[in-house]
C-alpha positions as CSV (number, residue, x, y, z in Angstrom):
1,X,49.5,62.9,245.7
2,X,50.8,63.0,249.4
3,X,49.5,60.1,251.6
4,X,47.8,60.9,254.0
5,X,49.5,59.8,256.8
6,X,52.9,58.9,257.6
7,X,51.6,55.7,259.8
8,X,50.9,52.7,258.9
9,X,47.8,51.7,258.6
10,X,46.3,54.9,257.9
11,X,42.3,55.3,258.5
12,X,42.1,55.8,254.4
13,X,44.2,52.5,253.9
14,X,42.2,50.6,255.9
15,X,38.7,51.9,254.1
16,X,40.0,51.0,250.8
17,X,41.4,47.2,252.5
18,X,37.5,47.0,253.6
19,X,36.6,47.5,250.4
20,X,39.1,45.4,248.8
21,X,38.6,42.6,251.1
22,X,34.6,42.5,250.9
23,X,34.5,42.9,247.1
24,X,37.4,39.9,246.9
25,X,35.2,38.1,248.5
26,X,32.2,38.0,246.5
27,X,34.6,37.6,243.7
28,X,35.8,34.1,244.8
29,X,32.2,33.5,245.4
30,X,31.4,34.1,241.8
31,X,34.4,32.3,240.4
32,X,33.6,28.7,242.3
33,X,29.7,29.8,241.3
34,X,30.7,29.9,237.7
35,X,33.0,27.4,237.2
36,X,30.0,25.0,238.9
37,X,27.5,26.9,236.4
38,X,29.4,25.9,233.6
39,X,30.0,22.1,234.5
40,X,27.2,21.0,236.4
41,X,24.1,23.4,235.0
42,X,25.1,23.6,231.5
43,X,26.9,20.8,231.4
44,X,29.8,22.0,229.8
45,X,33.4,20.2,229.8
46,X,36.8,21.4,230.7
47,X,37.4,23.1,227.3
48,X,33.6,25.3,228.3
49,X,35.2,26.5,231.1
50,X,38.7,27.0,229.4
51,X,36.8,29.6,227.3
52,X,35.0,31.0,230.6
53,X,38.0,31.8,231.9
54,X,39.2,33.0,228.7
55,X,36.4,35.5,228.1
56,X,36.7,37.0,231.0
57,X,40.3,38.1,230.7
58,X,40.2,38.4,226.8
59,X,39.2,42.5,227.5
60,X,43.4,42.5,229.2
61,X,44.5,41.5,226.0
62,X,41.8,43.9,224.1
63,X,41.9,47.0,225.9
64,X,43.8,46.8,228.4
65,X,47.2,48.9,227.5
66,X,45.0,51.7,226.4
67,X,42.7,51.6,229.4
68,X,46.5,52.1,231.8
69,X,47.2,55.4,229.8
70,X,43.2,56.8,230.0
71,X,43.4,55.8,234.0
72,X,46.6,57.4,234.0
73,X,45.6,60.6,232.6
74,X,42.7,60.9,235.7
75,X,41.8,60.8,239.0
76,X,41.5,57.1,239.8
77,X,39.2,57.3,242.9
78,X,36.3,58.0,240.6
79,X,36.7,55.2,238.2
80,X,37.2,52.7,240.9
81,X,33.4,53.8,242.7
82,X,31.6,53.9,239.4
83,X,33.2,50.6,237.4
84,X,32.5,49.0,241.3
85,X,28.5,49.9,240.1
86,X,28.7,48.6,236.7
87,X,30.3,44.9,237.2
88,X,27.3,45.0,239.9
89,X,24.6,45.4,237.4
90,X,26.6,43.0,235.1
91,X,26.4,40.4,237.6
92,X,22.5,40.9,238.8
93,X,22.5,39.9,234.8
94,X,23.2,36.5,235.2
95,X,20.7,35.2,237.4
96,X,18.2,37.6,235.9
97,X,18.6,35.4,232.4
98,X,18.9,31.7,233.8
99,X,15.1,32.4,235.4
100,X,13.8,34.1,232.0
101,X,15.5,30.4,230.5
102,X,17.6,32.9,228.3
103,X,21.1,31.4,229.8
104,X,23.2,29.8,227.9
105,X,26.9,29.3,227.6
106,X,27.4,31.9,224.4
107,X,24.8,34.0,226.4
108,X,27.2,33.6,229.8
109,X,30.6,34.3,227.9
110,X,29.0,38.1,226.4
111,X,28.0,38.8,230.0
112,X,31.6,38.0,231.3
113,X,33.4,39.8,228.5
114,X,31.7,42.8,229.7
115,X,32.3,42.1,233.1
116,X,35.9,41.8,232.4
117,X,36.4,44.6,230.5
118,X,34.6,46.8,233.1
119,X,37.4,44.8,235.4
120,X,40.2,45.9,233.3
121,X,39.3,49.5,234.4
122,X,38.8,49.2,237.9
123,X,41.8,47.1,238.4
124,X,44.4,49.8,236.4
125,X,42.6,52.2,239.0
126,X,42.9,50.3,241.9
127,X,46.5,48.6,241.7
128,X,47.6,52.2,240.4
129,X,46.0,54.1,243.4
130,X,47.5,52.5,246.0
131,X,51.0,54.4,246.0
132,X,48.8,57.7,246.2
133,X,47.4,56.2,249.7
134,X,50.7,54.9,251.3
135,X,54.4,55.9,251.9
136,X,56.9,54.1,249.4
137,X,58.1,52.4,252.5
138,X,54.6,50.6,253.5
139,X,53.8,49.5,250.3
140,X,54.8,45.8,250.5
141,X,53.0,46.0,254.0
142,X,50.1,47.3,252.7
143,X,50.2,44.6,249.4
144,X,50.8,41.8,252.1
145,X,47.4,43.2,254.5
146,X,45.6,43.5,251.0
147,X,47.0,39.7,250.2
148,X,45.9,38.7,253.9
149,X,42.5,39.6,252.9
150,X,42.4,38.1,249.4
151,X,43.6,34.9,251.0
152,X,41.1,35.1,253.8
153,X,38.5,35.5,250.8
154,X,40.4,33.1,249.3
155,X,39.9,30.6,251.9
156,X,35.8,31.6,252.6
157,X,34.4,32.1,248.8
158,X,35.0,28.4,247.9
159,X,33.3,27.2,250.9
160,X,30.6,29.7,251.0
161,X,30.1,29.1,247.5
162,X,29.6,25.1,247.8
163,X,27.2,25.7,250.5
164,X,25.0,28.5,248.2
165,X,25.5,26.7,245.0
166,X,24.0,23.7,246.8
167,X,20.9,25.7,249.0
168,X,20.6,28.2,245.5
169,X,22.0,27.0,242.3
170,X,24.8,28.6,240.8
171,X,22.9,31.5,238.8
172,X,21.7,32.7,242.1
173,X,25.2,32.9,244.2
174,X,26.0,35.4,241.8
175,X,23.8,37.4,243.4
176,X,26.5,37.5,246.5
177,X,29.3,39.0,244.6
178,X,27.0,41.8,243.0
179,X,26.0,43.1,247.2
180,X,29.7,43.1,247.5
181,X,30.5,45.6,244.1
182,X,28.1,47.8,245.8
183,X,29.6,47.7,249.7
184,X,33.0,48.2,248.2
185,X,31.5,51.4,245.9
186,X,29.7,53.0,249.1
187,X,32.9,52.2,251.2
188,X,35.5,53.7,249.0
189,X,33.1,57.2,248.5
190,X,33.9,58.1,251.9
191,X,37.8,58.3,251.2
192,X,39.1,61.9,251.0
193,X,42.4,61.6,249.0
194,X,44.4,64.2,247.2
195,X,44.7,63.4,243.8
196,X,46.2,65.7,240.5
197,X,43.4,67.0,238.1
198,X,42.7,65.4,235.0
199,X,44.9,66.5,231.8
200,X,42.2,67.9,229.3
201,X,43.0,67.9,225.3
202,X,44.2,64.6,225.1
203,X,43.9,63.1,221.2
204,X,43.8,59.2,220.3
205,X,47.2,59.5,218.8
206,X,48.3,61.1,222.1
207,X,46.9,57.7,224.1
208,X,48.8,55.7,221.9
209,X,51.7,57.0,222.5
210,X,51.3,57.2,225.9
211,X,50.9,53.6,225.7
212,X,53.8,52.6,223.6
213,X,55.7,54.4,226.7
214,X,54.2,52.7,229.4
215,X,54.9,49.8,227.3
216,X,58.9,51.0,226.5
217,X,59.1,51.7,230.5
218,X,57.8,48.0,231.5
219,X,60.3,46.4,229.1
220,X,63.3,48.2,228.6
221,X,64.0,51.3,230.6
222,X,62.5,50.2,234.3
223,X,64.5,46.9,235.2
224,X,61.2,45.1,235.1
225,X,62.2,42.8,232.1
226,X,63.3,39.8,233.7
227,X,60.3,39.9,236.3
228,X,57.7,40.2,233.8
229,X,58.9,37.7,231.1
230,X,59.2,34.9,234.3
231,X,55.2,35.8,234.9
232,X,54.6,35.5,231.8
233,X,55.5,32.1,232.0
234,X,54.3,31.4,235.1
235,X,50.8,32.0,233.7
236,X,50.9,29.7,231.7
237,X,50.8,26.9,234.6
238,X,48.4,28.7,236.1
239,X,45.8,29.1,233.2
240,X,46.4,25.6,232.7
241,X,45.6,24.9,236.3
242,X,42.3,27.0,236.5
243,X,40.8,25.3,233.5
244,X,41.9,22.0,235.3
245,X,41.0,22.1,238.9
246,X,37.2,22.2,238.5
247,X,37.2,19.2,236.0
248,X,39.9,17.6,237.8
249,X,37.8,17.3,240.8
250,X,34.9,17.2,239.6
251,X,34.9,14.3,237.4
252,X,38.2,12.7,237.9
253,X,38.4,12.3,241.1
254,X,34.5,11.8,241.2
255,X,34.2,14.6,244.2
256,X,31.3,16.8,245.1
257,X,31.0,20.4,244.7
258,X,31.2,20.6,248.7
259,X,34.2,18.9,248.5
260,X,35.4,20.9,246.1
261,X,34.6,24.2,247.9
262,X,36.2,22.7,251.0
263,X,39.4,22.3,248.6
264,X,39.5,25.7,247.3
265,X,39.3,26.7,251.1
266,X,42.4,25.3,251.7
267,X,44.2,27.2,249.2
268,X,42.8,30.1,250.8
269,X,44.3,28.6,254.4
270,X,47.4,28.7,252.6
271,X,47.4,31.9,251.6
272,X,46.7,33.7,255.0
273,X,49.5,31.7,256.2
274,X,51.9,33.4,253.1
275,X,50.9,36.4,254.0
276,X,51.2,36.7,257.4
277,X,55.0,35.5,256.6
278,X,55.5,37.1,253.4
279,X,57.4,40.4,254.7
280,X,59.7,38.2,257.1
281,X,60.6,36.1,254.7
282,X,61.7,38.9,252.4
283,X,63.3,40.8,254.9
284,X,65.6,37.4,255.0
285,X,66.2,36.1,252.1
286,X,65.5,39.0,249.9
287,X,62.3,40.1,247.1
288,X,64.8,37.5,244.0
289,X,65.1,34.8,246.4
290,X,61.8,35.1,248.2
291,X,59.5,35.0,244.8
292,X,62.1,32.3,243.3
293,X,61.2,29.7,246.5
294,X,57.0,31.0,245.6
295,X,57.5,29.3,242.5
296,X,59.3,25.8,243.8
297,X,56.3,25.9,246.6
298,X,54.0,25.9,243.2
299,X,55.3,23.3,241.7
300,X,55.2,21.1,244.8
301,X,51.6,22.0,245.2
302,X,50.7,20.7,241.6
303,X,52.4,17.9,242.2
304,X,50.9,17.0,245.5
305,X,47.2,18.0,243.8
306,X,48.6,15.2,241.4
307,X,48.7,12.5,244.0
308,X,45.4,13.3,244.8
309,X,44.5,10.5,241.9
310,X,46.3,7.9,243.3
311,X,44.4,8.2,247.0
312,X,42.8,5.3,248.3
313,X,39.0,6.7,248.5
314,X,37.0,10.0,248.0
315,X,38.0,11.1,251.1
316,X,41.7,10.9,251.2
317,X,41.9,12.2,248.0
318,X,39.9,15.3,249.3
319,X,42.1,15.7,251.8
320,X,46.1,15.3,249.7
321,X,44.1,17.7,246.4
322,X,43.8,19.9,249.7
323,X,47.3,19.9,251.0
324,X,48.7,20.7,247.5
325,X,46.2,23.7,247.3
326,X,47.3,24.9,250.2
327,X,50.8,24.9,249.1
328,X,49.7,26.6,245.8
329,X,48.0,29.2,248.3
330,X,50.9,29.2,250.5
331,X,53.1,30.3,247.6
332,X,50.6,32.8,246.2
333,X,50.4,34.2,249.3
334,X,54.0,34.9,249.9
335,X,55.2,36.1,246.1
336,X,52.7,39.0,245.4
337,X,53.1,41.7,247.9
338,X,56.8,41.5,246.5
339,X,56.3,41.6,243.2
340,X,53.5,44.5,243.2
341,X,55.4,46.3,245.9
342,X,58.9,46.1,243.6
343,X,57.5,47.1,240.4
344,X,55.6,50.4,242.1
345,X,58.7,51.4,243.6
346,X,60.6,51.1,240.8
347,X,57.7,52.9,238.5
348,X,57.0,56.8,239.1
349,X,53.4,58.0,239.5
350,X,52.4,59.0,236.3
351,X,53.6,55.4,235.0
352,X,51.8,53.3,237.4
353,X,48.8,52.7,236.1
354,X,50.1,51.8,232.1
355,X,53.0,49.5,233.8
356,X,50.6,47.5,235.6
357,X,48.1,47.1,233.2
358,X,50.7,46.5,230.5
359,X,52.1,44.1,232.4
360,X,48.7,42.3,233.2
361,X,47.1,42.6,230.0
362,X,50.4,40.6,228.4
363,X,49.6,37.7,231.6
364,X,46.1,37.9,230.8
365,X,46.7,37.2,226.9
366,X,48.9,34.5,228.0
367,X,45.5,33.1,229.9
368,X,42.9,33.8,227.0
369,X,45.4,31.8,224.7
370,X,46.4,29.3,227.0
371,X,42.9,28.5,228.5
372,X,41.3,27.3,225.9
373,X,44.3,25.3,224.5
374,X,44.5,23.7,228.3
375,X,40.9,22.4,228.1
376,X,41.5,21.0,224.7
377,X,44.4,19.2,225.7
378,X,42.7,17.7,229.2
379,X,40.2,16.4,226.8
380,X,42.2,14.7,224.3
381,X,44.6,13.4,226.4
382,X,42.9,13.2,230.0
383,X,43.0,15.8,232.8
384,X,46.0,14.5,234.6
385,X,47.9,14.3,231.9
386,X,47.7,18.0,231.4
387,X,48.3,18.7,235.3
388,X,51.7,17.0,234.3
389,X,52.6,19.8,232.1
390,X,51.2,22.6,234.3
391,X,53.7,21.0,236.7
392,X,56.4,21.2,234.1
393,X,55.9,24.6,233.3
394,X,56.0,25.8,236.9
395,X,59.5,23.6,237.1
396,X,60.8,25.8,234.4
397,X,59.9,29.2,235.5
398,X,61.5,28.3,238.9
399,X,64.6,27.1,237.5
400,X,65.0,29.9,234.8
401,X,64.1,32.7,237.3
402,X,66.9,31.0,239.9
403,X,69.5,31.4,236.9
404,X,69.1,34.9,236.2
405,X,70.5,38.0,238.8
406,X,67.1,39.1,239.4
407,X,67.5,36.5,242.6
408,X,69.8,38.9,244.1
409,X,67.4,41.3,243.5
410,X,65.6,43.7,246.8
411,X,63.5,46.2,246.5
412,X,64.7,49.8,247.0
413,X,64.2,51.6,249.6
């Protein structure tokens, strides 16, 4: 479990980063791919893509406390190569069905439930794997370089997946993110990392107690508490806002898929710039203060997206729904490394991987319930009427957060 390296970045790091950064790519790619599927080539609504999103992280809410204590209990190297294959052949699924005509949107949500729940996996392997990689001092470094990467994916997907959605069709830009599963599993075979032996003899009733402890640890006896009920919350505004962007731009403000690539891109702009700041701006104010000012930028951002309505022409509206993603980005950009990087230190090894997927699996219920309940309130009472409340909620998590002591909180050394 040593690192292998005391620098920073260490040739392993930066093989996983590759990996990371190529297979976040595609992953944006699919996302804007199927969110354009949905609207545009099945001709779903807002509340058909609330339940996209929603099948896709229902598997969190499913599995995903027992997957943390399985991944826990083994070398997590393994699991991240092989479940890197599988979502691959998931996704080769879905363009495979839309030219046999056997794609539909029941047909679409099975394929992403799988998807997700192979997800679930990878991700308790991956988030868990990194503090085996790194020293305890580089961690928030090595979150903020992995952050860099997601943004700059961030910032590419959208736009690379406007232009193939409109040269391809959406079933077929699928197709990028499953060449990326399998450059991220090739990439990450080649890392030689120490890891413990698997524990052998494990019973059910021994994973479910293993559970309820990773559960007791992220709630009561880490310090975590405070941290994870606030993102909690804050997923709620940002379920709310992924069910609403596509629509949002879409149809009420009457853009193009381009355009709305080209807006997704800025978020991404955003992002690079939060990260390349992130670990200054901790080192100043501090990891309370510094996640505490990501949440005000969020709410500015929706805000700003909301303006977007009241532009004078396609074009400027393009342009002010672009400046607030790019403050959402900005914020999204700064507040992870910090809160990934604070909860692994705080967390020993053999906790990691049931903290973090505890932890997620609770956001990502938040998301399956709130998804669908966001699209059925854009539809009865209009898509910028809901924005208001996603704008709301991210008020409130700012405010409560910035009343609690967590804002003195830094991370430990």
């Amino acid at each position: 479990m040593t690192p292998t390296s005391a620098g920073f970045p260490t040739a392993s790091f930066l093989r996983f980063w590759r990996a990371e950064a190529v297979s976040g790519f595609g992953s944006y790619v699919t996302l804007f791919a199927l969110q354009t599927l949905v609207v545009l080539t099945l001709g779903g609504t807002a509340a058909d893509v609330g339940w996209l999103n929603a099948a896709e992280t229902l598997p969190y809410v499913v599995f995903g406390i027992i997957v943390g204590a399985i991944v826990d209990g083994r070398r997590r190297l393994p699991i991240m190569v092989r479940t890197d294959l599988v979502q691959m052949v998931l996704l080769i699924a879905i363009p495979l069905l839309w030219w046999a005509d056997l794609l539909s949107l029941p047909v679409l949500l099975v394929v992403v439930f799988l998807y997700g729940t192979v997800a679930v996996i990878n991700v308790a392997a991956s988030m868990s794997f990194l503090p085996r990689l790194v020293e305890r001092h580089h961690l928030q470094p090595a979150h903020a370089r992995i952050d860099g990467a997601d943004a700059v994916a961030m910032t590419a997907g959208p736009a690379v997946g406007g232009v193939l959605v409109a040269a391809l069709g959406a079933p077929l830009t699928v197709l990028v993110d499953s060449a990326t599963y399998l450059f991220s599993a090739l990439t990450l075979r080649r890392l030689r990392v120490d890891e413990p032996p698997p524990r052998s003899g494990v019973t059910a009733r021994g994973l479910l107690g293993e559970a309820a402890e990773g559960v007791r640890w992220a709630y009561r006896g880490s310090g975590l508490s405070t941290l994870a009920l606030s993102t909690h919350a804050w997923f709620v505004g940002h379920a709310m806002l992924m069910v609403l962007l596509a629509p949002y731009v879409l149809t009420s403000l009457g853009l193009t898929a381009f355009q709305f690539g080209l807006i997704g891109a800025a978020g991404g702009v955003g992002a690079i710039l939060g990260a390349l700041i992130t670990t200054r701006v901790g080192r100043w104010a501090g990891t309370g203060w510094t996640i505490i000012l990501c949440h005000g930028i969020t709410t500015l951002g929706v805000v700003v997206l909301l303006l977007a309505g009241r532009a004078s022409g396609p074009t400027m509206a393009a342009v002010v729904a672009a400046a607030g993603q790019g403050l959402y980005g900005l914020a999204m950009g700064m507040s992870n490394s910090h809160e990934m990087s604070y909860r692994q230190l705080v967390t020993p090894d053999e906790l990691q991987a049931r903290t973090n997927t505890t932890l997620r699996s609770i956001n990502r219920t938040v998301v399956v319930v709130v998804s669908p309940l966001a699209g059925l309130l854009a539809v009865s009472r209009g898509v910028p009427q809901a924005l208001v409340v996603a704008a709301a909620v991210f008020a409130l998590v700012t405010v409560g957060l910035a009343l609690t002591s967590f804002r003195d909180v830094r991370a430990p050394a």
